[in-house]
C-alpha positions, -999 to +999 in steps of 0.1 A: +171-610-233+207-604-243+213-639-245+191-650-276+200-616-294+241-629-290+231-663-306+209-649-331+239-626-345+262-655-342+238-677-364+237-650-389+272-640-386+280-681-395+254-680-427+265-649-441+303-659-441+294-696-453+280-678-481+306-655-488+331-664-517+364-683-509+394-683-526+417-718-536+448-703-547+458-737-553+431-742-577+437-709-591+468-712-603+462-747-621+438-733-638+457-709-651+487-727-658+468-759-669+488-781-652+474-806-625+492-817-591+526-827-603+527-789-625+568-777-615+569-752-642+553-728-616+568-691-628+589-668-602+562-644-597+535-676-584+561-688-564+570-656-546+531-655-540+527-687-526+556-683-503+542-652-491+510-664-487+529-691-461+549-669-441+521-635-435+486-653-438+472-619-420+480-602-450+469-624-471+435-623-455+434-590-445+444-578-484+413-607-493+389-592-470+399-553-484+393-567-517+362-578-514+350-549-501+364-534-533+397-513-519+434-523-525+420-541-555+451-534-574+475-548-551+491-581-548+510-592-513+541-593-532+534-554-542+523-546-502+556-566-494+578-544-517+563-510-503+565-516-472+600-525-474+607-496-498+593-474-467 
């Protein structure tokens, strides 16, 4: 009986996280700066994001996650970075 219950949640747990929002940073940030693949004129701050975003993906998931949820919603990774290093 346990059995069907496990693959029950995990076929719930799959649909509700394939419809849960996903974020292209990517994407994001040519919007914003209208520039397509070969845009160079990225500024410091997007940079510093990006690079972060490559070396700690927990954080960046775990600060995507706590956003969503609707805490932390005024942080960046840069900003976590700098505290915690302030600390």
């Amino acid at each position: 009986m346990i059995f069907p219950a496990l693959l029950l949640a995990l076929a719930v747990g799959l649909a509700v996280y394939a419809l849960l929002p996903h974020r292209d940073a990517r994407a994001a940030m040519r919007k914003v700066l209208g520039g397509g693949h070969g845009s160079r004129l990225l500024s410091a701050r997007a940079q510093a994001r990006s690079w972060v975003r490559e070396i700690f993906p927990p954080l960046s998931t775990w600060l995507y996650w706590e956003q969503v949820q609707g805490r932390w919603t005024e942080h960046t990774e840069e900003t976590l970075l700098l505290v915690q290093a302030g600390l």
